[in-house]
N, C-alpha and C positions, 0 to 999 in steps of 0.2 A: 202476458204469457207465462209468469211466476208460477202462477197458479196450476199451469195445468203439470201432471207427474210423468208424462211420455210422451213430451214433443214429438212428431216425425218432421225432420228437416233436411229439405233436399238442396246438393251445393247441384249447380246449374252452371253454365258454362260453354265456351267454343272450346274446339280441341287446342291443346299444349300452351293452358292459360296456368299452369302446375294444379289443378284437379285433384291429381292423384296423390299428391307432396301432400297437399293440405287436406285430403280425407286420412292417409294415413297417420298424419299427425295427430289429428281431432283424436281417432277411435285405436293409434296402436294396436294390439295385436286384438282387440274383441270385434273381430269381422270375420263376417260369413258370405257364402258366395254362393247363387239361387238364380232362378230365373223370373222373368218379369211374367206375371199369369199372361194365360193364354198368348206368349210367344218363347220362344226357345231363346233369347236374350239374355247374356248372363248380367246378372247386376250385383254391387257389392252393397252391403249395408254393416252398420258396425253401430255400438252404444258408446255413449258419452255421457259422464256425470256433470252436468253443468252449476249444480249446486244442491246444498245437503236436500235430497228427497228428491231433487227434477233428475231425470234422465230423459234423455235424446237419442232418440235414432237415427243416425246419421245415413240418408241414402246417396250413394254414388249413379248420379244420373249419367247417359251416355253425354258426351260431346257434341253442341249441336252448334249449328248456325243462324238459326231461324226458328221460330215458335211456327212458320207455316211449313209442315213437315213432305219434306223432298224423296227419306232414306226412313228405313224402319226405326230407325234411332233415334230422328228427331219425332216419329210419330208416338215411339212408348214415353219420349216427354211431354208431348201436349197431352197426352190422354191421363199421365199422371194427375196435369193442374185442370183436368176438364172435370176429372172424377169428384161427383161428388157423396162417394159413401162417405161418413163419416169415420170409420176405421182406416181408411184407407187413402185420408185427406191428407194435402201436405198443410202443414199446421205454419213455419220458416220458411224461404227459401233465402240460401247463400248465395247469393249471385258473382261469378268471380268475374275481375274484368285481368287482362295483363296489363299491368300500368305500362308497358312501352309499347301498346295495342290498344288503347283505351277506347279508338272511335267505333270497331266492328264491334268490341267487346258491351261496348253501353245501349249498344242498338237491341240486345236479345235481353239484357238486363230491365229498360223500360219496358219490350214488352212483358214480362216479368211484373212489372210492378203495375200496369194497366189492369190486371188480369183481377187485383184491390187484394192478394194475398199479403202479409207482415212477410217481410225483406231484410236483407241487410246485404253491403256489399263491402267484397273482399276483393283490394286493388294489391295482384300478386306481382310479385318480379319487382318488391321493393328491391333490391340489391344492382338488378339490374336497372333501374330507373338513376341510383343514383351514379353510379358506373357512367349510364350514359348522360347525365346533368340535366336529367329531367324534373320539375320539380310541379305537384299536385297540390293545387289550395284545394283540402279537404274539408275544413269547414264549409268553403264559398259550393263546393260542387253535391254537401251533403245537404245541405239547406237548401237547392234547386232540384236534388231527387225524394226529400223529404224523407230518407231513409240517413241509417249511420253507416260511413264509411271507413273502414279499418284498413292501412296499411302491412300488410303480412308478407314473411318468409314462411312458408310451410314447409324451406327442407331445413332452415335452420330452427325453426319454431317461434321465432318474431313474431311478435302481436297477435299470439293466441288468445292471450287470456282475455285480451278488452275486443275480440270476437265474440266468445263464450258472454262475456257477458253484455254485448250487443243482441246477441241473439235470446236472451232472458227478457229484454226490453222491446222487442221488434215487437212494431204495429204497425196497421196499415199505413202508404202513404197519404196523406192530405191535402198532395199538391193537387192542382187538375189532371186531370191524364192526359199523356205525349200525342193518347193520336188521339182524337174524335171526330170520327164518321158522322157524317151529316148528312142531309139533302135524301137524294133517292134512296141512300144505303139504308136509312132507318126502319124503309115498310122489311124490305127483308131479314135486318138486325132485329126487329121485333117479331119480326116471324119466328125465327129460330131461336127468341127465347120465352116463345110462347110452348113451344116446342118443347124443349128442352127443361124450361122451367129455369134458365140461367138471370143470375140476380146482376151480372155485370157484362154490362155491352159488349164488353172486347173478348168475353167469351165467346159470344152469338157469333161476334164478328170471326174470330178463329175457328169454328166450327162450321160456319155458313161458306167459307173459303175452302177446308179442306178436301173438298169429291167434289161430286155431279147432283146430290142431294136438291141444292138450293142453286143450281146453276142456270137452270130457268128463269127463275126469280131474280137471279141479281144480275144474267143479261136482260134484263127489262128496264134497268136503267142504265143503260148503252153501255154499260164497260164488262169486260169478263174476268174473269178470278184474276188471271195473269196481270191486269191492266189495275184490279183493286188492289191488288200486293205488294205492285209497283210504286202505287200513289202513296201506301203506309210505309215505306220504305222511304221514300223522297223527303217524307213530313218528319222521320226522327231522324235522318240522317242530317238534314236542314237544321233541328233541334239541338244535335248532339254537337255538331261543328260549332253553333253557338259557344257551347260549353266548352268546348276548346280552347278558344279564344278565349274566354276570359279567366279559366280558370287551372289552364295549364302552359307549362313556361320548359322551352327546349335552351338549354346551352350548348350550342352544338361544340366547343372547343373541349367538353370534358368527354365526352365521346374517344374512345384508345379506338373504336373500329376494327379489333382484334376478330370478334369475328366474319369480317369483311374478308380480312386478308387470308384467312383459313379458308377463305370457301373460294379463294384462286386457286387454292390446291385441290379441295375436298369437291369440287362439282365440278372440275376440269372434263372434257370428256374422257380423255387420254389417263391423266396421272389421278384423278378421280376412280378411273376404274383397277386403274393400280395399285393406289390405295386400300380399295373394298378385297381386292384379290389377296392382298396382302392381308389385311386383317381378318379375313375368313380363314385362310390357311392355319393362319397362328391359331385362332381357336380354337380349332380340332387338334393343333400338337397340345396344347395346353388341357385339353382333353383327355387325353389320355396319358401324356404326363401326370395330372396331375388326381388323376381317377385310379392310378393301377394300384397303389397301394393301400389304400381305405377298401377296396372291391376285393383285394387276395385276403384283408383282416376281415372282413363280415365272410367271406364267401369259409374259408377254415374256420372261424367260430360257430358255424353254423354245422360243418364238418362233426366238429370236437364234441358238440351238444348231443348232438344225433347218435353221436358213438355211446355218448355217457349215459344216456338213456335206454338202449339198448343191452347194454349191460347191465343195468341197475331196474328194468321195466321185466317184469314178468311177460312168460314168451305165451302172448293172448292178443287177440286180432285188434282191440285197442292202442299196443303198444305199437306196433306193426301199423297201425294208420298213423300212430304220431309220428315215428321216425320214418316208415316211407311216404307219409302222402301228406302232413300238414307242415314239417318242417321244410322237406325240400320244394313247395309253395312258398311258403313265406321267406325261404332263401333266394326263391327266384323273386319275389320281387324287391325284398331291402336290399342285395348286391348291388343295385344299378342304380342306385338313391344318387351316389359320389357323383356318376358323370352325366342325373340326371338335372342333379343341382349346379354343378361345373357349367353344363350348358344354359340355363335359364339364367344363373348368376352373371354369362360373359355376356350374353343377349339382352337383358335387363340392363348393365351397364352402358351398352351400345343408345338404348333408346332413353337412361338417362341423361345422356351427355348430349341427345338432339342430335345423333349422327344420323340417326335412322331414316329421318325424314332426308337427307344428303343420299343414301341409299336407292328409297325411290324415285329421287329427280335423276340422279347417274344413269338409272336403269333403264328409265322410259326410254332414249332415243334409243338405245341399242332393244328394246325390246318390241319396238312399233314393226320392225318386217316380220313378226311373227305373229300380227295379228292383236299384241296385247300394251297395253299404255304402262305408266308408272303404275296406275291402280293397282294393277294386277301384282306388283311387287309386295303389297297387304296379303295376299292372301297366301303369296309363297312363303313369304315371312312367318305366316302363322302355321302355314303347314308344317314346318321345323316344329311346331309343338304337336300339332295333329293335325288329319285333315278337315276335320269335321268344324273346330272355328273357322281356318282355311274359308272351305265351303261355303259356311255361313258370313262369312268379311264382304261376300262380291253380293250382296244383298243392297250395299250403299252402290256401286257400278249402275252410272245412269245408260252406258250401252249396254242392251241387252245380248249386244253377239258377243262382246267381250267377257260378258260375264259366263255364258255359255261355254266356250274357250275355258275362262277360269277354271269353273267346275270340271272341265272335263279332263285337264291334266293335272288337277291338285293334288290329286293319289299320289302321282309318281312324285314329288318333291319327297325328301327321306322326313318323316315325321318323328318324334322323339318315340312311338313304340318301338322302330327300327332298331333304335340305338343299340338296346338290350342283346338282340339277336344278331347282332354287326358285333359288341361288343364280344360276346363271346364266340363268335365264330372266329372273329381276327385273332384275338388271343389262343386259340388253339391251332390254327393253321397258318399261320403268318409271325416270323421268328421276331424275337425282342433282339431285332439290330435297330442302328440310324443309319442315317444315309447321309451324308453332308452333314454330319453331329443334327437330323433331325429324326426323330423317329421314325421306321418302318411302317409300324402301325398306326400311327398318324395321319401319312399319307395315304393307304388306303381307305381309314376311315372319312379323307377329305374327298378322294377321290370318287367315294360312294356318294360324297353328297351332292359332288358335282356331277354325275353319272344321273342322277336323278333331275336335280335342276333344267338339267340337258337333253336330257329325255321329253320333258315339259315342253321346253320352248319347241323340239321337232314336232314330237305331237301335235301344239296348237296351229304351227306354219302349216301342216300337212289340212289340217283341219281347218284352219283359213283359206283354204285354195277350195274345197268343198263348200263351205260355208258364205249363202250370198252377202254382196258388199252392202256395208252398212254406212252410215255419216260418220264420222269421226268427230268425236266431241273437244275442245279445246282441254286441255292436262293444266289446271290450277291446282296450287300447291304452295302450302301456307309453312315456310321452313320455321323454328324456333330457333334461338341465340343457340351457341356454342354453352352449355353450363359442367360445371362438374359432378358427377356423378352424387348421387345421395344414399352413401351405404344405408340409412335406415328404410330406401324404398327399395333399394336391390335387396335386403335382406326380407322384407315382405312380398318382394317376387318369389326367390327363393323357396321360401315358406310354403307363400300358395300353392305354387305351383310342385311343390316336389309331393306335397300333402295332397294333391290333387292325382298325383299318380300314383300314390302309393292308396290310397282309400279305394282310388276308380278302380284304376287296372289289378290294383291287388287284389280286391273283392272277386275278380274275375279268376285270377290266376291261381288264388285260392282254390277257389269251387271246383274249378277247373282238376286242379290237383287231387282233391280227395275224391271226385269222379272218376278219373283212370286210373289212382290204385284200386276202386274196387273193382275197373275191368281188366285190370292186369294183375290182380291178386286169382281173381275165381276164371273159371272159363265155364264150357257145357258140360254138364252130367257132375260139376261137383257143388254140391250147393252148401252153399255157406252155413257154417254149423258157429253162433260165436260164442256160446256157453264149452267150446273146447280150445286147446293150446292151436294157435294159428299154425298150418301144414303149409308149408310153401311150395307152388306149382311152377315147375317152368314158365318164363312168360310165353312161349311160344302158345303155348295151350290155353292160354288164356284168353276171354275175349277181345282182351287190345290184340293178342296174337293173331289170334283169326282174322280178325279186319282187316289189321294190317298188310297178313299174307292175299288178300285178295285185292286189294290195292297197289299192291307191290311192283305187278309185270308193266304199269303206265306211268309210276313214278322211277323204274328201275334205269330208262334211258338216260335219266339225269344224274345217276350214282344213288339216289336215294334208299336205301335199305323200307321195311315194313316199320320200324320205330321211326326213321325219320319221316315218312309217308304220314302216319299218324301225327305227329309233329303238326308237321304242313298243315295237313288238312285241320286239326283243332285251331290253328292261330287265324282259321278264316274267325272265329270271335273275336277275338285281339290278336293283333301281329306278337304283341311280348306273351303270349301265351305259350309259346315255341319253348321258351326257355324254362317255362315250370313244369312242360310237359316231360321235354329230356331229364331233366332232374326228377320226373318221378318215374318214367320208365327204366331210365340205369338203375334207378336207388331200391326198386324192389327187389331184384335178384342178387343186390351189392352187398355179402356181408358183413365188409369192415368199408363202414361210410366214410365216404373222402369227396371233397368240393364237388360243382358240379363238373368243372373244367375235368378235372383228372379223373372222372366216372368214364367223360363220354372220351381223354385220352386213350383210357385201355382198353377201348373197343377195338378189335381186328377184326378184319376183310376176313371170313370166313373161306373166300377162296384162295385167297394168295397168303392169307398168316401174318397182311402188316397191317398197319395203323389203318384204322377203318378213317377218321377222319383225314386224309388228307389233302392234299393244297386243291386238288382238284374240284373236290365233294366239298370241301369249303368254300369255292372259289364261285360253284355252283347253286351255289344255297344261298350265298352273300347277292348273288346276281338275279336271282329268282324273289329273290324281300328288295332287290332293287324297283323291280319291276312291278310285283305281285298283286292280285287282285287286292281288293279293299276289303277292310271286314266290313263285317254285316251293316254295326253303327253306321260307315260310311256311304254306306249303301243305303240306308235307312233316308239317311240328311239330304243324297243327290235327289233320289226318286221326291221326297219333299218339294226340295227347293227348285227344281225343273218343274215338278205336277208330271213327272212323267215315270213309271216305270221301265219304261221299254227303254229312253234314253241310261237309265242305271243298270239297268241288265247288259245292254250294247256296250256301255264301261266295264261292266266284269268283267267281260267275255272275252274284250280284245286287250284286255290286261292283261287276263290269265294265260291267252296266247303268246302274248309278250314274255312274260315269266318264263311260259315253259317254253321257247327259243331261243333264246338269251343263255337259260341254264343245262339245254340240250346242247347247244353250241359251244359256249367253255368248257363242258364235262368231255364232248367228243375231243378237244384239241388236246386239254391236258391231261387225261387219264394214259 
C-alpha cells in the first residue's frame, strides 16, 4: 500500500467504541462535512499525511452493528465496501473494536475482513482496559486475525503513530475466512456473483441477504434470510468466544467499579431524573451568564463600524446598502456565535463524558405513556441543534408509529435557530435581575425549552390516542463507561458546529438582509436611480411598508405591528432570520446606528407613546417561535421522510394554529 499517493481509508465500528476520539485525532482540524451520494446522510472525511508523498483520506463511517443492514446507517456501510468503482473504493479499513467490548466489537470486524479488503485493527479504551485489569495477548490474537493489531488512546493520542504506519503496511488477510457458506448456499452465492461480477464470496453472500432480490432463490434451500443470518452469527460468535479464551485475561480485583456505583445515582428513576433536571437547568444559567458579554462586545462593535462608515462613505446607494443592509446581516448572525458555541460546547461535554446515553435510559419509562421509548430521546436531543437531523435520527426507529409520533412533534422541541430570537427578545423585555442569586433571564430561557419539550410529549399522547396500537419493540441500550471529557473533541464540536451556523444560516440571513433593504429603501412610483446620491423614503412607503400594512389587521391581535409581521412571516425561511430582518428594517430609517437591541428599544407604541416592545409583545413573540410553524427546510425533510405531503402540510397548519393561540392568548392577558 506504500505505493499508492491517496489512500481512502475507512475507520469502521459499533457506536461508543471512541470513533470519533480517534478520527479527530488522525485528521485534526482538516475535516470537512458532506453527505453520503445519493442520501441526505452526513458523513465526516478529513486528510492524513501518513508519509513523505502518501496521503489518506480518512472517511468517518456511521456506527454500525452488523454488515447485514437493519437502519440506513449500516446500509450506506455495506454499500461503501460493495462499491466497486475504482475512485470510489475503500483501499484500508480501520476496524475499531473497544477493548473492554471486544466480543460484539470483533464480530463486525471479521466480517470486515471476509469481505478480503487490507485491514487493520484498533483495540480502543486502552486506559480503560487497564483500569479495569484486562489484559490482550496481541500478538497471539493478531496472528489468528492475520491482520496487525494496535492498542490506542485517541483522546490521549497513544499508539497513533504505529497505526499510521500499520496502515502503510495493510494487506489482505491470509487466514481462511470466519464464515464459509457451503452446501445449498453456493448455487445462490454464485448466482449473485455472477450477477454482480463479485470476486469474493462473502460479498455474494451479503448482497444475496440484503432484500427480496434472491429471496426466492435462497428459500429453495429451506432456510430464509432471517435463518441465514442467524446461522453466520452463530459461526463467528462460536469463533470469536474461542479467541477469548485464549487470548484475553480478566483480573476482576483491579476493577474500582466507579462507574457502577455512579449509575446508582445517574439511572435511578427518582434521583436520576433529578439529576438531568438539575443539569439542564444549570446550562441555560451558564448560558446566558456566560453569553451576555462577548454578544453586547460584537453586537456594539458592529454598532461603531456602521457609524464609522457612514460618515467616512460618500452619501450613494452603495454605501447605504453597506451600512443598512449588509452589516446589520452579518451582525445578526456573528452576535449569537457566544451562546451558540456555549450551548454545543456544554452538550458536547455531556456526550463526552457518556452521560448522554444515562439520559435516554432515565427518559424511556417516563416517556412510554406518551407513546414514545428512549429512542425518541435521539431525536429530541438533536432537535436542540435543529429539526431537520431531529427528523432524520428516527430513520434508525424499527417502530414505525413511533417514529411517525417522532417526526410529528420534532418541530416544537426549541432548536438552536430559536436561541437567537429567544436571545434577543429576553434581553429586551425581560430585566437583568436573579432570583435566588440565579438569573431572571436564564430561567425564562430554561423555561422556553421546557415549554417546548412539553409541548412534544402532549402532542404525541394526544396523537397516540388517535394513532392505531402498534407491538412495542423491546428498548436495548448499549451505555459506555463514565469517561472524562476530551477538550480537543469538544473543541471540534464547537468548531463544527458553530461554523456550520454561521456558513448555513448566515448565507441565508445574509441574502435575506440585502433583499429587504432594497424593499424597504424603494417603494411604487420611485424607481431606483444609483448613478445619484441615495434619497431616503419613509419606510412606510416603501414596499416592505406596503406589505406589511396589508398583513398587519391578522397579525395585530397578537400586538404584532407591520415590521414585526414581516419579521414573522420572512423567518418561515429560517426561524433566526427574524433577527437580521429587525436589524435591517430599524437600521434603514436609524441615522445614528446603535446595536440591534437599542434600535428595536426606541421604538414606541404609536398609540400610547411608550415602549413598543414590551413584556407583553415580547412575552407574545417568545410564545409564538415556541410554538411556530417549521421553516420551509423542515418542511422539505417531513414531507421526504413520511413520502407524504399532506402529513407536512397537516403539520404546518396545526402549528401555525398552535403559534397563533398561544400568542393571542398571553397578549390578550397581558396587554
Amino acid at each position: 500500500m506504500v505505493d499508492k499517493k491517496a489512500l481512502r481509508v475507512a475507520l469502521v465500528g459499533r457506536p461508543n467504541t471512541g470513533k470519533s476520539s480517534l478520527f479527530n485525532r488522525l485528521t485534526g482540524l482538516s475535516q470537512k462535512v458532506g453527505n453520503y451520494p445519493g442520501v441526505t446522510m452526513e458523513k465526516r472525511t478529513g486528510l492524513i499525511k501518513l508519509a513523505p508523498g502518501v496521503l489518506a483520506e480518512i472517511i468517518d463511517l456511521p456506527g454500525i452493528y452488523s454488515l447485514h443492514p437493519s437502519s440506513p446507517d449500516e446500509q450506506v456501510v455495506m454499500d461503501s465496501f460493495l462499491n466497486e468503482n475504482v475512485d470510489e473504493k475503500i483501499d484500508v479499513v480501520i476496524g475499531l473494536a473497544d477493548g473492554t467490548n471486544l466480543k460484539t466489537c470483533l464480530f463486525v470486524f471479521t466480517q470486515i475482513i471476509d469481505l478480503g479488503i487490507p485491514a487493520v485493527l484498533a483495540v480502543t479504551m486502552s486506559d480503560e482496559m487497564e483500569r479495569k485489569g484486562m489484559e490482550l495477548d496481541v500478538l497471539g490474537l493478531s496472528e489468528s486475525l492475520g491482520v496487525p493489531i494496535t492498542l490506542v488512546n485517541g483522546r490521549l493520542g497513544h499508539g497513533i503513530k504505529e497505526l499510521q504506519d500499520n496502515i502503510l503496511t495493510a494487506s489482505v488477510s491470509q487466514n481462511i475466512p470466519f464464515f464459509q457458506p457451503g452446501g445449498l448456499h453456493l448455487e445462490w452465492i454464485n448466482k449473485v456473483s455472477e450477477d454482480k461480477n463479485f470476486d469474493i464470496p462473502y460479498k455474494s453472500w451479503l448482497f444475496g441477504l440484503r432484500g427480496s432480490e434472491y429471496e426466492e432463490l435462497i428459500s429453495s434451500t429451506g432456510k430464509t434470510i432471517a435463518r441465514a443470518r442467524a446461522d453466520e452469527a452463530i459461526k463467528r460468535y462460536r469463533r470469536v468466544n474461542e479467541w477469548l479464551r485464549e487470548f484475553f485475561v480478566t483480573h476482576p480485583g483491579k476493577d474500582r467499579r466507579w462507574t457502577a456505583r455512579l449509575d446508582r445515582w445517574a439511572v435511578n428513576p427518582f434521583w436520576g431524573s433529578i439529576i438531568l433536571l438539575i443539569l439542564m437547568f444549570l446550562l441555560f444559567q451558564a448560558l446566558f451568564f456566560g453569553s451576555e458579554a462577548p454578544m453586547n462586545f460584537i453586537d456594539d462593535q458592529f454598532a461603531q463600524l456602521s457609524n464609522i462608515l457612514k460618515s467616512n462613505l460618500p452619501n450613494g446607494f452603495l454605501s447605504h446598502l453597506i451600512t443598512n443592509g449588509i452589516i446589520p446581516g452579518i451582525a445578526g448572525v456573528l452576535i449569537f456565535i457566544p451562546q451558540i458555541a456555549i450551548l454545543f460546547g456544554l452538550i458536547s461535554l455531556l456526550e463526552e463524558s457518556g452521560y448522554m446515553s444515562r439520559v435516554v435510559f432515565i427518559m424511556d419509562r417516563f416517556m412510554r405513556p406518551f407513546g414514545l421509548s428512549g429512542k425518541s430521546v435521539v431525536p429530541m436531543v438533536s432537535g436542540t441543534a435543529c429539526a431537520i437531523p431531529a427528523i432524520m435520527s428516527t430513520r434508525n426507529m424499527e417502530n414505525s408509529r413511533e417514529k411517525w409520533l417522532s417526526i410529528a412533534v420534532a418541530p416544537l422541541i426549541t432548536c438552536a435557530a430559536r436561541l437567537p430570537v429567544y436571545a434577543l427578545l429576553i434581553s429586551l423585555v425581560i430585566p437583568d435581575q436573579t432570583f435566588f442569586g440565579l438569573s431572571l433571564r436564564g430561567l425564562v430561557l430554561f423555561s422556553l425549552y421546557m415549554i417546548g419539550f412539553f409541548a412534544a410529549l402532549l402532542g404525541s399522547a394526544a396523537l397516540n390516542k388517535i394513532m392505531p396500537e402498534a407491538q412495542s419493540n423491546p428498548f436495548l441500550l448499549e451505555m459506555p463507561s463514565y469517561r472524562f471529557p476530551q477538550l480537543r473533541n469538544v473543541g471540534h464540536a464547537i468548531i463544527n458546529r458553530t461554523k456550520s451556523f454561521v456558513t448555513e444560516a448566515g448565507k441565508i440571513i445574509l441574502a435575506i438582509s440585502v433583499v429587504l433593504w432594497f424593499f424597504a429603501s424603494f417603494g411604487p412610483g420611485k424607481t431606483p436611480d444609483f448613478t445619484q446620491d441615495y434619497e431616503a423614503i419613509p419606510i412606510e412607503d416603501s414596499y416592505v411598508g406596503k406589505m406589511g400594512k396589508a398583513i398587519e389587521p391578522v397579525m395585530k391581535p397578537l400586538g404584532f405591528d407591520w415590521k414585526v409581521s414581516i419579521a414573522v412571516l420572512s423567518s418561515f425561511v429560517a426561524r433566526e432570520v427574524f433577527v437580521g430582518t429587525m436589524a435591517t428594517l430599524y437600521s434603514v430609517d436609524d441615522n445614528e446606528k446603535s446595536s440591534i437591541r437599542e434600535q428595536m428599544a426606541k421604538q414606541k407604541d404609536p398609540e400610547t407613546g411608550e415602549p413598543y416592545f414590551n413584556l407583553a409583545v415580547g412575552v407574545s413573540l417568545l410564545l409564538f417561535y415556541a410554538f411556530a410553524m417549521q421553516c420551509m427546510s423542515t418542511y422539505a425533510v417531513v414531507a421526504r421522510e413520511t413520502r407524504s405531503h399532506k402529513f407536512a402540510a397537516i403539520q404546518f397548519l396545526i402549528l401555525g394554529i398552535l403559534a397563533y393561540g398561544a400568542s393571542f392568548l398571553s397578549y390578550s392577558i397581558l396587554a
